[in-house]
Each structure stands twice: as C-alpha cells, then as structure tokens.
C-alpha positions in Angstrom: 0.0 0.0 0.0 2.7 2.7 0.7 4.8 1.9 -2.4 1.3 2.2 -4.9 1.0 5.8 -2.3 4.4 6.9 -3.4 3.6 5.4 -7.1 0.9 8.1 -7.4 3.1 11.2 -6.0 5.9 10.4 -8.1 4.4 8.9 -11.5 7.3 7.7 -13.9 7.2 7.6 -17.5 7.5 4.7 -19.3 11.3 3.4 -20.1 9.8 2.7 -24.0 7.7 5.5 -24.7 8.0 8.1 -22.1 4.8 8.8 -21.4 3.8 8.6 -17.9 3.2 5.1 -16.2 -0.4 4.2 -15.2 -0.4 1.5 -13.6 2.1 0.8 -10.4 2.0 -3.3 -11.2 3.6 -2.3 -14.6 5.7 1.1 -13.9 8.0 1.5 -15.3 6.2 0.3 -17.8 2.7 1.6 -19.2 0.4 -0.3 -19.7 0.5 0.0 -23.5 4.0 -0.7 -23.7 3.5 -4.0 -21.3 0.8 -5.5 -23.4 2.5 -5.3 -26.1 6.0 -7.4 -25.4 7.1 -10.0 -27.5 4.9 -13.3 -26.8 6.4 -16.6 -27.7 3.1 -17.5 -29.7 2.0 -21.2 -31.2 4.1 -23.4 -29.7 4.3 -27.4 -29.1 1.9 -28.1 -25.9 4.7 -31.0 -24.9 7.9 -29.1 -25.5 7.0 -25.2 -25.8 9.1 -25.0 -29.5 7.6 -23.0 -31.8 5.2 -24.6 -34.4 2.3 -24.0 -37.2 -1.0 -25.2 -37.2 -0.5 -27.9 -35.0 -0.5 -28.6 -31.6 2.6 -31.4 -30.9 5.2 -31.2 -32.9 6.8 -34.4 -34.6 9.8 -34.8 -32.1 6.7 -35.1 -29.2 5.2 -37.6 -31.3 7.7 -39.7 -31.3 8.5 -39.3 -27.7 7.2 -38.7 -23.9 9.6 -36.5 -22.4 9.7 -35.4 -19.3 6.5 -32.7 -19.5 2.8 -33.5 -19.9 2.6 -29.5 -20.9 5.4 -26.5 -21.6 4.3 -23.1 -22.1 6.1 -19.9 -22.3 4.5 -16.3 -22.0 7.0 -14.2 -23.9 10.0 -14.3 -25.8 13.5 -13.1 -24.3 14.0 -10.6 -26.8 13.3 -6.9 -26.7 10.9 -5.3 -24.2 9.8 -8.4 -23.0 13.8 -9.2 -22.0 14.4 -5.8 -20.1 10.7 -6.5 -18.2 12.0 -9.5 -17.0 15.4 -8.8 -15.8 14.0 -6.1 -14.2 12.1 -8.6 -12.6 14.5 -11.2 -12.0 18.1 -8.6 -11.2 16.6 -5.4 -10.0 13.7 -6.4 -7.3 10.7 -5.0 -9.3 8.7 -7.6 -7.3 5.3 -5.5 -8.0 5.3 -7.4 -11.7 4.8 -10.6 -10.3 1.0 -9.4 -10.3 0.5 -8.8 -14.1 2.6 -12.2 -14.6 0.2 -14.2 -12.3 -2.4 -12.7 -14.5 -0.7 -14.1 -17.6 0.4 -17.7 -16.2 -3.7 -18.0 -15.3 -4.3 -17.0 -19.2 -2.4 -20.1 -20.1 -3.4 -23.0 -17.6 -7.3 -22.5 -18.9 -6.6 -24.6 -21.5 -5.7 -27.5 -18.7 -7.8 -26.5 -15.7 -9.4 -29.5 -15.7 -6.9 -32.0 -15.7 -4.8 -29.6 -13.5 -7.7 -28.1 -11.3 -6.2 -29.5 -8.2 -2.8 -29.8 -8.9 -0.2 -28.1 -6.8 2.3 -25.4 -7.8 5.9 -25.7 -7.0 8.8 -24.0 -8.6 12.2 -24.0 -9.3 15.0 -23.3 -6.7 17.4 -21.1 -5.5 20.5 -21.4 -4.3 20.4 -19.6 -0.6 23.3 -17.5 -1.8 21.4 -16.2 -4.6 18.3 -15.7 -2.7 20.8 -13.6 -0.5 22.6 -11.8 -3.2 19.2 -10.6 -4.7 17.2 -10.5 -1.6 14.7 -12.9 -2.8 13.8 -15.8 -5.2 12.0 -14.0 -7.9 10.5 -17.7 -9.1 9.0 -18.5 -5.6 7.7 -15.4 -5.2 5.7 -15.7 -8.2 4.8 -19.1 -7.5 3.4 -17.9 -4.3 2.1 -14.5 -5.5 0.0 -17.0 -8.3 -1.2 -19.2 -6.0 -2.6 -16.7 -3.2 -4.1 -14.7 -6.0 -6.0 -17.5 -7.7 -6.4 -19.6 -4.1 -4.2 -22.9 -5.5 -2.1 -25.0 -3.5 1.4 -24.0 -3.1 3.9 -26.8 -2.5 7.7 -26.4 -1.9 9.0 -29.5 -3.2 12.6 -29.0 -4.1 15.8 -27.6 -2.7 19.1 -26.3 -4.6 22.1 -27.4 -2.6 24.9 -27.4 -4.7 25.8 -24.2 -5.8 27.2 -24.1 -9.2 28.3 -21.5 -11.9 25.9 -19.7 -14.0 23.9 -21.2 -17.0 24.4 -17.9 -19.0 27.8 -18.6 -20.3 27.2 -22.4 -21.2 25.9 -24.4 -24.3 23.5 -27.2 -23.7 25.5 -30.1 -22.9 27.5 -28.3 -20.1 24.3 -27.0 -18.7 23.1 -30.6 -18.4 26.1 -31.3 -16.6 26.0 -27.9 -14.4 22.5 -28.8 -13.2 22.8 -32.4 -12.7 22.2 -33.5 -8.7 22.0 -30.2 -7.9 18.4 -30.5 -6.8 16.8 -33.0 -3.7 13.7 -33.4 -2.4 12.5 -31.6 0.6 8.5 -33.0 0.3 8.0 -36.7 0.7 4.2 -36.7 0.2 4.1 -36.0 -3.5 0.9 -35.3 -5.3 0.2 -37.4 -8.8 0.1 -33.9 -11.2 2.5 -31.0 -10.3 2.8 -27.6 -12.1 6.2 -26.2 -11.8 7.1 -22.6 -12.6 10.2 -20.5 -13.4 11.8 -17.7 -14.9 13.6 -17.7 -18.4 14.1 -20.9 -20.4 17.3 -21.4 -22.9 18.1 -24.7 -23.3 15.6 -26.2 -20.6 18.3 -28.0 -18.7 17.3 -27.0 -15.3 13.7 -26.9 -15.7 14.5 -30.4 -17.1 16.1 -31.3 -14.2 13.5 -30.4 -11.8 11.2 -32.5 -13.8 13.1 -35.7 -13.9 13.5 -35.5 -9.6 10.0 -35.3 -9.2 9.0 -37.9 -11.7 11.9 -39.5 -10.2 9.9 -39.2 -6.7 6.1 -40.8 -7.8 4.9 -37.5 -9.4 3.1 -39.2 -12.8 2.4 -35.9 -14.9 4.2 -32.5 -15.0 3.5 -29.1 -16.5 6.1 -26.5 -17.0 5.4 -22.8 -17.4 8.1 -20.1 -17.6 8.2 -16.2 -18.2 10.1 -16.3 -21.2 11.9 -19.2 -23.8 15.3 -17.7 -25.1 
C-alpha cells in the first residue's frame, strides 16, 4: 500500500515510450507498452518449441519427455527481456502481479486436468536468494497461488551451488544442473505444475522435472516467463 501511495506522488514515464506510467503493477512500464511485449506465440503443448498449425510437434510424437505440458509467456528478446530482468536482477517484485495474470491466461486450456494440482517452482540457491534479496520464481509461484487460491507446494531444494547457465551451451548446462536439486517434500501429489523464470536450453527446468518424476509425481506441467 505505501509503495502504490508513493507510485501516485511520483508517477514515472514509461522506459519505452515516455509517457507517464499508469499502472504501479507495470511502472516503469505503461500499460500500453507492457501488453505489447514480445509473446512466444503457437508453440508445441509438450515441449514449448515453436510450431504451425498444430499442436505437438513431430519430435513429441515420437517421444514422452519429461513434461505433460510446456508453455512460455514471452519471448527473451526486446521489451519483453528488459521486463523480465528487471524482474529477475533489480527487485521490481510488483510485476509478479501482471505475470500471475498471464500464467492463469495459459493454464485455462488445462484446468481440468490440473484443477487440483499443486504449484511448485524452481530453486534457489540460498546464496542467490541472499545476493538478490529474494527468489523471484518463488515469489511468483506464491504470488499466483494466493491470488487464484491454488495449493502452493515447496517441493525441491538447490544445494549445490554451481556456476551460471548464462555462459554455457546445452551439454555443459546438463552437466551444471545435474544433482544439484533433492527433495525436501516426501508426500508428493500425482500432477505437479512447476514454474520459473527464463528458459534457454531447458536444462534445469528439465532437471527439476526428472527428480519429481523420479519421486512418484506421474504428470508435469512446466510454465516459464520467457523461452530464449
């Protein structure tokens, strides 16, 4: 309540267009500007790649993988990219509302085979949690669930602290990630959604999935702000 206060005695303008921001879960952003950042559009329900006119692609066909659903809400490109860092780097915690918005958006389309399910999220390392005085991902995941009254379920734990994805290529991100994860919940529901931040190569989302499957949990459902 007193930062939206101070949002409305000291109004922004937007970082894109300049004019002045109108909305505090947006600044500083309008809300022109935010609704119109790059989406990720038609993708593969199974793996999130992009596709046309269908709904799995023929990689999915052929095979299970780890997800029952993978969807992404923007591309990490352009404004979409600098919303999200801002986000994720500089503490502007207030988007997580617009983004619970969005993530609801999406899991229509499965509400009734994931109704019920839980929503967990990816990780942390403690040392990053400390370095950026919270875990943008679990806020969000807790931020989503309060605001649309689903169950929120801490289910995994990052003790291994490791160097940065940013700098690696696929293969050494599978081997960054790898045991890095445990379970801290033993009572595992059937369907789980997890949620996180930006996906590049999926390594660590992928990871995630395989302890829980790992665990009992039968079906899976990944959702992310944004597929590099």
């Amino acid at each position: 309540m007193f930062s939206k206060i101070i949002f409305k005695i000291f109004t922004q303008n937007c970082i894109f267009c300049n004019e002045k921001t109108n909305n505090f879960y947006t600044s500083p952003v309008c809300k022109k500007c935010f609704n119109s950042l790059e989406i990720w559009g038609n993708s593969c329900i199974k793996c999130g790649k992009r596709v046309e006119n269908v709904k799995i692609c023929g990689e999915c066909l052929d095979n299970n993988g780890f997800f029952d659903y993978l969807f992404h809400l923007y591309s990490y490109e352009g404004k979409a990219k600098e919303i999200i860092n801002l986000y994720k780097f500089k503490g502007a915690w207030y988007f997580a509302e617009v983004f619970s918005e969005k993530i609801y958006e999406i899991l229509k389309s499965i509400e009734e085979e994931y109704k019920f399910a839980p929503i967990t999220f990816v990780p942390a390392h403690p040392y990053r949690i400390f370095t950026r005085n919270y875990n943008p991902v679990e806020y969000l995941t807790k931020k989503f669930c309060k605001k649309y009254n689903k169950i929120f379920l801490a289910t995994l734990k990052k003790f291994k602290f490791k160097k940065p994805q940013t700098s690696l290529n696929k293969k050494e991100r599978e081997k960054n990630v790898k045991g890095t994860f445990k379970l801290i919940e033993k009572e595992l529901p059937e369907k789980i959604i997890i949620i996180d931040d930006i996906y590049t190569t999926g390594a660590t989302l992928t990871e995630c999935a395989k302890v829980l499957k790992k665990a009992g949990v039968q079906n899976v459902t990944g959702i992310t702000l944004a597929r590099a």
